[in-house]
N, C-alpha and C positions, 0 to 999 in steps of 0.2 A: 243126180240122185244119191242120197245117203241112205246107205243100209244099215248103219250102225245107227245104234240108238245110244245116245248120253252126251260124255263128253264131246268135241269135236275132234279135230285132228290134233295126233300127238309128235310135239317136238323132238324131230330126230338127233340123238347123241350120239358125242363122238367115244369110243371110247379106246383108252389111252393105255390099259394094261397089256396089249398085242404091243401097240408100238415102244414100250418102253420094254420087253422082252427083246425083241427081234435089235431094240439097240444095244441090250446089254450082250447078247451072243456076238454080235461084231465088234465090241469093244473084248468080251473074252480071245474072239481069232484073232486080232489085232496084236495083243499083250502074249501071245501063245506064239504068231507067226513071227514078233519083231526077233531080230538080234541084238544083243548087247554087245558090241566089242568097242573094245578099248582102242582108242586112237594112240599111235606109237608119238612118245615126247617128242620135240624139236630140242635136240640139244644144242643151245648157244653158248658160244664164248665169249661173253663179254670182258669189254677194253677195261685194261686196269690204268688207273691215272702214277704212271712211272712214271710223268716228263716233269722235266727240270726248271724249278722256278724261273721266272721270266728274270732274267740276269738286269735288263733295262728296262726300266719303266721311261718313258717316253715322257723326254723334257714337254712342262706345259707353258704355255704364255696366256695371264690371264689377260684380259682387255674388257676395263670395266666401263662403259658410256654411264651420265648419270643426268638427270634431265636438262641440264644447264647447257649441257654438252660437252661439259670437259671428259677427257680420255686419261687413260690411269694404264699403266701397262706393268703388270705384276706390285699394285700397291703404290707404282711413282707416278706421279702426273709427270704427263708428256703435252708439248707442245710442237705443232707441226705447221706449216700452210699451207698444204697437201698432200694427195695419198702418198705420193712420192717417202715427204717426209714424215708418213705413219709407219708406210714401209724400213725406212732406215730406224725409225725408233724400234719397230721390232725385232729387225734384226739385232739393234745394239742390246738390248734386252735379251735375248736369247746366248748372245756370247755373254753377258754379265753375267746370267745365270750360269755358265757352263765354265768357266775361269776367265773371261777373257779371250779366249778361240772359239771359231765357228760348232755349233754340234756336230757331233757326229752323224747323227738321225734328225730327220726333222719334226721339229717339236711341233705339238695341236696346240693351234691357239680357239680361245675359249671363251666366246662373247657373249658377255653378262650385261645385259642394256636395262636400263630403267627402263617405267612402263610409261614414263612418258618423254622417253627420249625418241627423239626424230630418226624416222624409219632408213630416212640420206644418212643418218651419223653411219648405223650397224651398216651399210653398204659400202661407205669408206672402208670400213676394219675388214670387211670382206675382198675387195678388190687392194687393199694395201697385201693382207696376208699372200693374194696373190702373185703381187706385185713383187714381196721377198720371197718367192718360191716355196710358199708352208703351205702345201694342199690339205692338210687333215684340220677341219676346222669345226668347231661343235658351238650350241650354245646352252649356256646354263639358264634354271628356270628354276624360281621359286613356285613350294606351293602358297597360294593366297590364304594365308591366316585373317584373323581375327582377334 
């Protein structure tokens, strides 16, 4: 049964000025009860760079492979018919570099391979550099231009 007469039933509202009061009084206790204090510095000392230039730069041995397969050791082609004799090429290369006597330090040798040199070539210059006891061994990379 309806008692009312007219419209029908009216759409219940929410209304939004209670809840937007009651949030602004907890954002005021909020801002009223926070503390502000200051966090005490970390005072660090940082390292000063006083060390002494590096007196030695570290003899290099270049070792260039180029597709053909020939070996170049600092700019000289070298000929060998074994690791054996890659090995002795780079040692004698390392004293030629240094006057004629053994280095003091052992020099990084630094293999620079065409990109279509056989992947057995850079493995030779790897087990040779072994072979004459040079363990620091790197390789050089172009970037690809255009």
């Amino acid at each position: 049964m309806n008692f009312r007469k007219g419209k029908g039933r009216e759409d219940p509202e929410i209304n939004l000025i209670p809840f937007i009061d009651v949030l602004l009084v907890i954002l005021i206790f909020l801002m009223v009860s926070t503390t502000y204090s200051k966090f005490t510095e970390l005072q660090i000392t940082l390292p000063t760079a006083d060390a002494e230039q590096a007196k030695d730069k570290p003899q290099q041995l270049d070792v260039t492979i180029d597709a053909k397969g020939n070996y170049t050791v600092n700019r000289e082609p070298v000929s060998f018919r074994d690791v054996a004799g890659l090995a002795d090429a780079l040692q004698d290369a390392a004293k030629a570099a240094n006057g004629g006597k053994a280095p003091a330090q052992t020099p990084v040798v630094v293999v620079n391979a065409d990109q279509f040199a056989m992947h057995q070539m850079v493995i030779h210059v790897m087990e040779a550099a072994r072979l004459a006891g040079y363990e620091k061994l790197t390789f050089a990379a172009q970037a690809g231009g255009k």
